[in-house]
C-alpha positions in Angstrom: 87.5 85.3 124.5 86.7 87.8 121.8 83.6 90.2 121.8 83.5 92.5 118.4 81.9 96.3 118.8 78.8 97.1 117.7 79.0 100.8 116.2 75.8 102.8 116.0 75.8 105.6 113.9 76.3 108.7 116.4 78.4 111.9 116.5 82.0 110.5 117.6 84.6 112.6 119.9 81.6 114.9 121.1 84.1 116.1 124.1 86.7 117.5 121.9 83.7 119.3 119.9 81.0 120.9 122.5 79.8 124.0 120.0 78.8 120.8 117.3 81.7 120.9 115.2 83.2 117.5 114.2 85.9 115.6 112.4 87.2 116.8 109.3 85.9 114.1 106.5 88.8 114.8 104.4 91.2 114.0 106.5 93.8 110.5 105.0 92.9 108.5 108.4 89.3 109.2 108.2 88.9 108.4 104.1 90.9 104.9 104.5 88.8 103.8 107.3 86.3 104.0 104.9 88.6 101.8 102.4 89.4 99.1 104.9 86.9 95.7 105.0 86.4 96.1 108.7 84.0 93.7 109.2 85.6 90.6 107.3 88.8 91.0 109.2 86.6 90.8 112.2 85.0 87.8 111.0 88.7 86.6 110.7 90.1 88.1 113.9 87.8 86.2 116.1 88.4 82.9 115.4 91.5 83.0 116.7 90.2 83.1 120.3 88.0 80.7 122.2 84.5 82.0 124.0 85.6 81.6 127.3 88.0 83.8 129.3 88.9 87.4 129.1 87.8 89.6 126.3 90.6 90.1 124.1 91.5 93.3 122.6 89.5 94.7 119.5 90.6 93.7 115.4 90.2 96.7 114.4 92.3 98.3 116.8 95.7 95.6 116.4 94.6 95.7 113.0 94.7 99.8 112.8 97.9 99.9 114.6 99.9 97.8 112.4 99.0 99.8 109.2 99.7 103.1 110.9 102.9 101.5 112.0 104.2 100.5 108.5 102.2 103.6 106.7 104.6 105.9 108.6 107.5 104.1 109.4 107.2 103.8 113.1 108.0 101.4 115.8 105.2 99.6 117.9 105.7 102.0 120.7 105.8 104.9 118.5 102.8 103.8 116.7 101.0 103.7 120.3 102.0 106.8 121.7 101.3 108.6 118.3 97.5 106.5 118.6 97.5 108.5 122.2 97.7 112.2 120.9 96.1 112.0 117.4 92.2 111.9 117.5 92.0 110.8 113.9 94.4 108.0 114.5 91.7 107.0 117.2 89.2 107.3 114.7 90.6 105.2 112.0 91.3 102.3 114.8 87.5 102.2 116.3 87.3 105.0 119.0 84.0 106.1 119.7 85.2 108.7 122.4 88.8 110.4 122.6 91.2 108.3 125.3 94.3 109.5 126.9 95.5 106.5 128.5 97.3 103.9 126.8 95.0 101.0 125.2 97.4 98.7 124.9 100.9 98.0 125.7 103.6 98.2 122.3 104.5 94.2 123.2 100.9 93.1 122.5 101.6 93.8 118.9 104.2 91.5 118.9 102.7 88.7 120.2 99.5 89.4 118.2 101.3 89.0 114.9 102.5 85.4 116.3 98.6 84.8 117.1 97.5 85.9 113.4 100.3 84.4 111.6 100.8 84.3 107.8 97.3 83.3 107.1 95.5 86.7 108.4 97.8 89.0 106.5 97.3 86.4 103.2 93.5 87.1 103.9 93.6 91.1 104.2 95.3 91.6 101.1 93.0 89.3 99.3 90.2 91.4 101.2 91.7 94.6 100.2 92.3 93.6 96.6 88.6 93.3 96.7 88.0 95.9 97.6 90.0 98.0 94.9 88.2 96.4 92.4 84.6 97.4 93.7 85.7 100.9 93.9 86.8 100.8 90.5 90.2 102.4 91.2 92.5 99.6 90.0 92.3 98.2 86.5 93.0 94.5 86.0 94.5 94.1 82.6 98.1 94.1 82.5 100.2 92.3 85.0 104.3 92.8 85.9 106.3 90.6 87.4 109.6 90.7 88.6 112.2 89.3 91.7 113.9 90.9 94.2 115.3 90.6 97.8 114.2 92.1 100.9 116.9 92.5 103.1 116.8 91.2 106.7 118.2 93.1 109.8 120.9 91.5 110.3 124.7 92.9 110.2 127.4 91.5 106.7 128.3 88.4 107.7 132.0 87.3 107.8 133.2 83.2 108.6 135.7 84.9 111.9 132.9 87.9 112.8 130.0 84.4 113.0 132.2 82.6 114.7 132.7 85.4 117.6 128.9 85.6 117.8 128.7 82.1 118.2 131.6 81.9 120.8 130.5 85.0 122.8 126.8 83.5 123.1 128.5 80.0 124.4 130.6 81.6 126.8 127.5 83.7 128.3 125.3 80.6 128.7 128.6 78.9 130.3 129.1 81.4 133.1 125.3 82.1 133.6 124.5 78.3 134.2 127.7 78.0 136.5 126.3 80.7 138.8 122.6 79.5 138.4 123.9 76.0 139.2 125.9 77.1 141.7 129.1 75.7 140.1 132.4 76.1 142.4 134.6 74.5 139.7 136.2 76.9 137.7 135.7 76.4 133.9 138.7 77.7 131.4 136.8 79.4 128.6 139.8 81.3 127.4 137.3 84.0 126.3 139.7 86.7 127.2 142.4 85.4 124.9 139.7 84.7 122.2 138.4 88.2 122.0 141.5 89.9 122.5 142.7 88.0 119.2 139.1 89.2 117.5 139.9 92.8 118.0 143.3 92.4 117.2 142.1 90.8 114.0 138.9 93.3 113.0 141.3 96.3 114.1 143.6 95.4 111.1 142.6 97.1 108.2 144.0 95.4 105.4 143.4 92.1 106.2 145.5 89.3 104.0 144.4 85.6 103.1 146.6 83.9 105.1 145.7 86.3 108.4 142.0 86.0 107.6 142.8 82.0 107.4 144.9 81.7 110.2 142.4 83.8 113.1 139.6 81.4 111.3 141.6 78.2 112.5 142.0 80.0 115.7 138.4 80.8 116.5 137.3 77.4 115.6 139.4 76.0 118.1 138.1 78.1 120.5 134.7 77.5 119.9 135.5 73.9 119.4 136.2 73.8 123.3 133.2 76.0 124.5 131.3 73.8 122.9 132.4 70.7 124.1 132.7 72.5 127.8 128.7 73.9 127.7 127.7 69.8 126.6 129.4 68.3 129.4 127.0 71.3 131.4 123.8 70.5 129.9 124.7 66.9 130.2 124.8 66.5 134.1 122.9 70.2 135.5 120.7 70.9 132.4 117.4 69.3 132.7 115.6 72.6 133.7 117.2 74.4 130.7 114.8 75.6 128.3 113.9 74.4 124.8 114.7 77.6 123.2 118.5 77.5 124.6 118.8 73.9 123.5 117.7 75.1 119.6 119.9 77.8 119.6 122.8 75.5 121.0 121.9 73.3 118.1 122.4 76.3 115.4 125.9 77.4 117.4 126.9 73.3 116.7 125.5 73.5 112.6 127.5 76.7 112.6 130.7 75.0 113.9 130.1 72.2 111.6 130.0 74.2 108.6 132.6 76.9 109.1 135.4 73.6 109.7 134.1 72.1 106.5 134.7 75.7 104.4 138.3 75.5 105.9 138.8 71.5 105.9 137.6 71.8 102.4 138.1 75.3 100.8 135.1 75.7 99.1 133.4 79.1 99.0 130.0 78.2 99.4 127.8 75.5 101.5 124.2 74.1 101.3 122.0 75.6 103.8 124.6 78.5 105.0 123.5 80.1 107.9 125.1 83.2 108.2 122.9 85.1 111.5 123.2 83.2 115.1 119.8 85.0 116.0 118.2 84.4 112.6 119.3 81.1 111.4 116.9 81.1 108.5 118.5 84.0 106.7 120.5 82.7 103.7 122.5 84.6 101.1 121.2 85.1 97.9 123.5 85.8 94.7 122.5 88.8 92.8 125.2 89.8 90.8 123.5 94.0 90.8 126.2 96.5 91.0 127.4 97.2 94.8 125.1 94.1 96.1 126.8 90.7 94.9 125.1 89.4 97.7 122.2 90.2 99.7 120.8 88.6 103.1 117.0 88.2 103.3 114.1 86.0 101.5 113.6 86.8 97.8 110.1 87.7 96.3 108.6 87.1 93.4 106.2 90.6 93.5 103.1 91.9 90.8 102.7 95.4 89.6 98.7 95.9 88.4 97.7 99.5 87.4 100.1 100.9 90.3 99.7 98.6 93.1 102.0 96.0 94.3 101.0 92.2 95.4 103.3 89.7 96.8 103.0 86.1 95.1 105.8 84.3 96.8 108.5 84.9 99.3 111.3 82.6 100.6 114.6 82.7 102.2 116.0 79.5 99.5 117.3 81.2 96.5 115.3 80.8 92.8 114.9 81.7 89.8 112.2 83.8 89.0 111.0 82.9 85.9 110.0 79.5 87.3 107.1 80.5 88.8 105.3 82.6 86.2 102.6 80.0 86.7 102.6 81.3 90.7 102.1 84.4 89.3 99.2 83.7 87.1 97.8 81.8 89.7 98.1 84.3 92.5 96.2 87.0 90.1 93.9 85.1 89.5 92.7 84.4 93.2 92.9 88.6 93.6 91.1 89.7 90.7 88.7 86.5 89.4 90.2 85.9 85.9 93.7 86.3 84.6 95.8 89.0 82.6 95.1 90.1 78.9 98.8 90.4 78.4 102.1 90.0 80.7 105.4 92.1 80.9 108.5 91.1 82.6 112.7 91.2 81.7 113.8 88.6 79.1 114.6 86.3 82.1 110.5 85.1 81.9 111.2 84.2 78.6 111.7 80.8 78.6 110.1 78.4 75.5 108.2 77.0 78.5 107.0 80.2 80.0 105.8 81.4 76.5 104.3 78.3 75.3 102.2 78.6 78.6 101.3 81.8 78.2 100.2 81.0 74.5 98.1 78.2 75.6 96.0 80.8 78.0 96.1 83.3 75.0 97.8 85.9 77.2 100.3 88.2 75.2 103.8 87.9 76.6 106.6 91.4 76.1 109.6 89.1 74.8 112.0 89.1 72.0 111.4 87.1 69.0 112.9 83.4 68.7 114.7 82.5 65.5 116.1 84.6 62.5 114.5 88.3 61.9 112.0 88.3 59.3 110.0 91.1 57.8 108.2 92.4 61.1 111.2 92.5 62.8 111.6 96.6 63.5 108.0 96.5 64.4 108.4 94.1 67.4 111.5 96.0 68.3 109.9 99.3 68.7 106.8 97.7 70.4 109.1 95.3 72.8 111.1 99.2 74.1 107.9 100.2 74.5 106.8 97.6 76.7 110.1 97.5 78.4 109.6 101.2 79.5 106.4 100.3 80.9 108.3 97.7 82.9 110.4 100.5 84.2 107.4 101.2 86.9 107.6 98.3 88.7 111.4 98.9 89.2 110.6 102.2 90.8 107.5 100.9 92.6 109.7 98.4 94.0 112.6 100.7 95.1 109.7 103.1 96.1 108.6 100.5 98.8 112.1 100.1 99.9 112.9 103.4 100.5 109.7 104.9 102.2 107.4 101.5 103.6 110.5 99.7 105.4 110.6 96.4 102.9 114.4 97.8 102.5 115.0 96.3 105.9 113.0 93.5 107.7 112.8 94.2 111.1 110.4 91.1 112.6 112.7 88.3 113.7 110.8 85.7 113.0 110.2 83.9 109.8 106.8 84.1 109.2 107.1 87.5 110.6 109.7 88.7 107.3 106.2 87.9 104.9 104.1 90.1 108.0 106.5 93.0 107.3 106.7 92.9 103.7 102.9 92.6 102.8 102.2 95.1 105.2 104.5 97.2 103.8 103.3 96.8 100.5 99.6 96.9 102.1 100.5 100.7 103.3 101.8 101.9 99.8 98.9 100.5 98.3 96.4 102.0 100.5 98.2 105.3 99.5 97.7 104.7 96.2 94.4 104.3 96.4 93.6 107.4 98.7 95.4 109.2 96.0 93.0 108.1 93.2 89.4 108.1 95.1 
């Protein structure tokens, strides 16, 4: 059940201020309450519960939480305790009256962003887009576009260090289900031997091919036989066992599979490589940047308009993104109601298609020239560097978010939950850009 507030215009916190003073209106919290479309998240918020049953807790207030969350950088139960001691964080999430006692427990946040899903976060920033432009602080005629990756939280993958992770979660469920089970029969994981030869193998500092090769053919065999030991379990004790053991079982197995075929075969790289046990979705993406070959985490394509950021596509596949210019377009058109006057982006988006596409909406495009140099030449050169230096901001916009708003390393193990925590990362920055210009 869900039952929204309804706010009368009154004096708020009159405990903390008996001789009539109040609030200070300057205050950050207090001015991007004033920002935020309450009352159409509200709207939103609501229909995720039914009428019946016990009221469920306020939008405004999950809602509040998250932004402070990301806006500073803290954890859900940070974000709660700080709610607890700060009257103008109170403010900002609804508070009529200042409250000492915890509102909600830090693990409701969690399973509220389950509830929500991708499709409420899609809808705030579309709500607060609209909101930019009916203050008049944003200005809608240049777009940028660019790619990058935003790391997951997981730790560098290695073929030996997976296989241990794998192995070591086998070997748990195996002597957890023999004492729930009430198993007398000893079962010979060897998981003694198999560690002792991991340490033995990530003590060595200078690793060679052939040692890196040879503990590889080791640990396979060893997880080989967990394997085949914790099916023989499941097979005659494990109707009780729950789904969510069964799924992961089913990654450890695609993880098997695929780390024999790199050694049957040789080959450096595989379709669908999973390379965390926890987050199976996670895939490395090939960047070829200076210090970061690879990196670990869904790739964005991202949209820089007049200092604020957007997010038109995220996914954990690898692509190129100059293929989805037309995304791009399309994306800034549902925000802002008609599309860019002119585009800038690297010479990647320069494709014949991307610029024959751009010419057919009679949107000017910041790429070089195709065929031989003719008389206006040095004109489109200097005007190109200029444009290219404008391009510069979403570079720093972009390692600004990564830095300060925690898109440098997702932290919600889930994978809707990696688009939650970029978008409201990029939700935070832009609601400090925007208390900067009002």
């Amino acid at each position: 059940m869900y039952k929204s507030e309804d706010r009368k215009t009154q004096m708020l916190f009159k405990e903390l201020f008996p001789f009539g003073g109040q609030l200070d209106r300057e205050n950050e919290w207090i001015k991007l309450s004033e920002m935020i479309p309450w009352v159409e998240l509200e709207e939103v918020y609501g229909k995720y519960f039914s009428q019946v049953g016990r009221p469920a807790k306020e939008g405004r207030l999950i809602t509040g939480l998250m932004i402070i969350r990301h806006k500073k950088g803290y954890s859900d139960r940070e974000a709660v305790k700080q709610l607890m001691e700060n009257p103008y964080l109170q403010y900002f999430c609804g508070f009529e009256h200042f409250v000492t006692k915890e509102q909600v427990h830090p693990s409701l946040l969690s399973k509220k962003r389950k509830t929500l899903g991708r499709k409420y976060f899609e809808i705030f920033e579309s709500e607060m887009a609209k909101v930019l432009i009916e203050r008049g602080i944003v200005r809608i005629k240049k777009a940028m576009f660019d790619g990058t990756v935003f790391p997951s939280d997981i730790e560098y993958p290695t073929d030996v260090k997976l296989l241990n992770r794998a192995r070591e979660w086998i070997v748990g469920h195996i002597v957890r289900l023999r004492k729930v089970l009430g198993i007398g029969e000893k079962i010979r994981t060897y998981r003694r031997c198999a560690r002792r030869a991991y340490l033995n193998f990530s003590k060595n500092r200078r690793k060679t091919k052939a040692v890196i090769k040879k503990t590889h053919k080791k640990m396979l065999r060893y997880v080989k036989r967990n394997i085949r030991q914790l099916e023989v379990l499941l097979e005659e004790y494990g109707r009780s066992v729950r789904k969510e053991l069964r799924n992961r079982f089913e990654t450890v197995k695609q993880i098997y599979r695929q780390q024999k075929e790199l050694a049957q075969t040789g080959v450096r790289s595989i379709q669908n490589r999973i390379v965390s046990l926890h987050q199976p979705y996670v895939r490395p993406i090939k960047r070829g940047k200076d210090g970061k070959d690879v990196e670990f985490g869904p790739k964005g394509s991202v949209s820089y308009v007049d200092g604020y950021m957007f997010l038109d596509k995220l996914s954990f596949e690898a692509f190129n993104e100059a293929s989805v210019l037309k995304e791009n377009l399309k994306e800034y058109k549902r925000r802002f109601g008609r599309l860019p006057e002119e585009v800038i982006a690297d010479q990647l988006y320069g494709s014949r298609w991307n610029r024959r596409y751009l010419n057919r909406l009679k949107i000017k495009g910041s790429f070089k020239m195709l065929g031989r140099p003719g008389q206006e030449e040095e004109l489109h050169k200097k005007l190109l560097r200029q444009k290219q230096k404008e391009r510069n901001r979403i570079e720093g916009i972009i390692g600004h978010g990564k830095n300060h708003y925690g898109m440098g390393r997702i932290r919600y193990r889930t994978e809707e939950g990696a688009f939650i925590w970029v978008v409201m990362g990029m939700i935070a920055m832009n609601l400090t850009t925007a208390l900067r210009r009002i």
